[in-house]
C-alpha positions as CSV (number, residue, x, y, z in Angstrom):
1,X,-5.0,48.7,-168.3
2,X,-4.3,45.5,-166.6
3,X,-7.1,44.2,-164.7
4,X,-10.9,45.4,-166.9
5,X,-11.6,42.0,-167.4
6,X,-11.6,41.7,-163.4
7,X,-13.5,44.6,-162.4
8,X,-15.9,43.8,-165.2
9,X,-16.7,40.6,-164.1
10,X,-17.5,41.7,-160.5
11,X,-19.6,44.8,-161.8
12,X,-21.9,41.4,-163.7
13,X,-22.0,39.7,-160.5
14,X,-23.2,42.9,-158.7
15,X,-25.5,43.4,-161.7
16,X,-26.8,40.1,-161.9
17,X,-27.0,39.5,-157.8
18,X,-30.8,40.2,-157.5
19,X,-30.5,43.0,-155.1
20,X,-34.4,43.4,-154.3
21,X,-33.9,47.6,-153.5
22,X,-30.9,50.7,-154.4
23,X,-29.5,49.7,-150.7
24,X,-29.4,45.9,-151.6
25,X,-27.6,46.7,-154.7
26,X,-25.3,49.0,-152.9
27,X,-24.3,46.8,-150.2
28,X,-23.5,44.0,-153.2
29,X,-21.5,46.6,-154.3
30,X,-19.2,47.4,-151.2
31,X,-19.1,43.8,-150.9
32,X,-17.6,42.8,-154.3
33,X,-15.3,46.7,-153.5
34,X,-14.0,45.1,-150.5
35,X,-13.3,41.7,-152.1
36,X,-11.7,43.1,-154.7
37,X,-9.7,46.0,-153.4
38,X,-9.4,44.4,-149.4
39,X,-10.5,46.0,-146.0
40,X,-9.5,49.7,-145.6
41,X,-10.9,51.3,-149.0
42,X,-12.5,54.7,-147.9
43,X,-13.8,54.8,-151.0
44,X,-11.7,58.4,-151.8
45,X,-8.8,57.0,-152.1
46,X,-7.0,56.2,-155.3
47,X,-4.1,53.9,-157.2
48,X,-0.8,56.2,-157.0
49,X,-2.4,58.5,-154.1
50,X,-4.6,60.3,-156.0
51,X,-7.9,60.7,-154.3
52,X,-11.4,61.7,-155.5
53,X,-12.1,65.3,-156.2
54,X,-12.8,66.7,-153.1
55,X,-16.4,67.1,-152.0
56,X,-17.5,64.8,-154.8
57,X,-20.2,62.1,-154.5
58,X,-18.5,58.9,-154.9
59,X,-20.9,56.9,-157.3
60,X,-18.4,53.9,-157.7
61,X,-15.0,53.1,-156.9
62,X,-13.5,49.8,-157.7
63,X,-9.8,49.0,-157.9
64,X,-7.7,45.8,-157.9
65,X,-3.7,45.8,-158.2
66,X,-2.7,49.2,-158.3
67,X,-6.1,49.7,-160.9
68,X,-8.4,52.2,-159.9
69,X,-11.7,52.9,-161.8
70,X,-13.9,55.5,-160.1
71,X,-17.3,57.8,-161.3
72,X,-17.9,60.8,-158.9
73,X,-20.3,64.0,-159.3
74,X,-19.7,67.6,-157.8
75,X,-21.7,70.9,-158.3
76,X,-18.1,72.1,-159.2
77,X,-17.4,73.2,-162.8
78,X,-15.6,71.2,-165.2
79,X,-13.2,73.6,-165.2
80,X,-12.6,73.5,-161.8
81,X,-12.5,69.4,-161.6
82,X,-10.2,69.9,-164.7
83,X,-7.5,72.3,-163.0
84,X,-7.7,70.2,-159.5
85,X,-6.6,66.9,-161.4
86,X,-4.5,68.5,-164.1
87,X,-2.3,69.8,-161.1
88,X,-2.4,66.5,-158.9
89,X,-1.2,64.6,-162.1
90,X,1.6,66.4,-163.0
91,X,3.3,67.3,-159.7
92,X,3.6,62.9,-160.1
93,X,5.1,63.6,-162.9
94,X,2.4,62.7,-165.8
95,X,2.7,64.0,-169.1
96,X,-0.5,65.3,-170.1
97,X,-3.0,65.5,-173.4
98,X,-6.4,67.6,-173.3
99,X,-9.3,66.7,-175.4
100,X,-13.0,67.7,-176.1
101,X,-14.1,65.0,-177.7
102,X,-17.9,66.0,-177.4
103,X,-19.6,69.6,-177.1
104,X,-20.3,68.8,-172.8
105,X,-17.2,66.5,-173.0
106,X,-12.9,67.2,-172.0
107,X,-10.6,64.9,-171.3
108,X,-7.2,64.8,-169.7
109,X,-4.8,61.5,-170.5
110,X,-1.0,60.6,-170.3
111,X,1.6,59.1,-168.8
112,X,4.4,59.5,-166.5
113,X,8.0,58.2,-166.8
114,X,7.4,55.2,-164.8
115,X,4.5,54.0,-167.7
116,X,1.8,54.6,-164.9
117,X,-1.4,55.8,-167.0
118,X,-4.0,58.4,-165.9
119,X,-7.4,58.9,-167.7
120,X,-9.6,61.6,-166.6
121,X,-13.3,62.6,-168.6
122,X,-15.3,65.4,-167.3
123,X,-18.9,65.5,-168.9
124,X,-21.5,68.5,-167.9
125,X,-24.5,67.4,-167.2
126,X,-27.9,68.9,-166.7
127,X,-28.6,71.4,-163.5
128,X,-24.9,72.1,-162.9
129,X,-23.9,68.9,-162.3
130,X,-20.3,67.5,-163.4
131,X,-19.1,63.9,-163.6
132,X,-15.9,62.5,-163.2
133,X,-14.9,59.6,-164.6
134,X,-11.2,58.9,-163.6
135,X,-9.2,55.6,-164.4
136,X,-5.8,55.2,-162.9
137,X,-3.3,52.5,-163.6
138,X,-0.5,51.7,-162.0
139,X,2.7,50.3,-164.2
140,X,3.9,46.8,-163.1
């Protein structure tokens, strides 16, 4: 990962704003998005093409040379989110590791020939609710 520093520092700024409401906050948000990623973000789309799992609820999505850092939810299973972006990742070619690092916790990490990284964590959550939590980084 190239760039956490960056997107760290905007999430503080967004953090420490002083958005009076949810909406103010969110429109800090999309403003320090666009900054960062530039006009045209649709907020589904991804570093390397990949796009947020579809139907999701997109809760953030920052990225900044060919870094993308996204949380989503879905009524989906794990399992399902797990198969869609196992699939995606390796038809580009990414090597792939599985994990379950906690009981409502899996993983999926790795690598591809061109040292691009992908870093996928799916946690259950309470009433059928699944989070994604998908980093993608794009090799120089």
């Amino acid at each position: 990962m190239k760039y956490p520093m960056l997107l760290l520092t905007c999430a503080a700024l967004v953090a420490c704003g002083g958005a009076d409401s949810e909406a103010d906050l969110q429109d800090e948000m999309e403003a320090v998005n666009e900054a960062v990623v530039g006009a045209g973000n649709t907020d589904r789309e991804l570093a390397l093409g990949f796009e947020i799992y579809p139907g999701a609820e997109v809760r953030t999505n920052m990225g900044a040379m060919g870094m993308s850092m996204a949380l989503f939810t879905t009524n989906d299973s794990a399992e399902q989110m797990l198969d869609y972006y196992r699939a995606e990742a390796e038809s580009r070619g990414f090597d792939l590791t599985a994990s379950s690092p906690r009981e409502n916790q899996r993983t999926l990490r790795g690598t591809n020939d061109n040292g691009d990284e992908f870093n996928l964590t799916v946690t259950s959550e309470d009433m059928n609710v699944t989070l994604g939590d998908l980093t993608i980084t794009a090799a120089d």
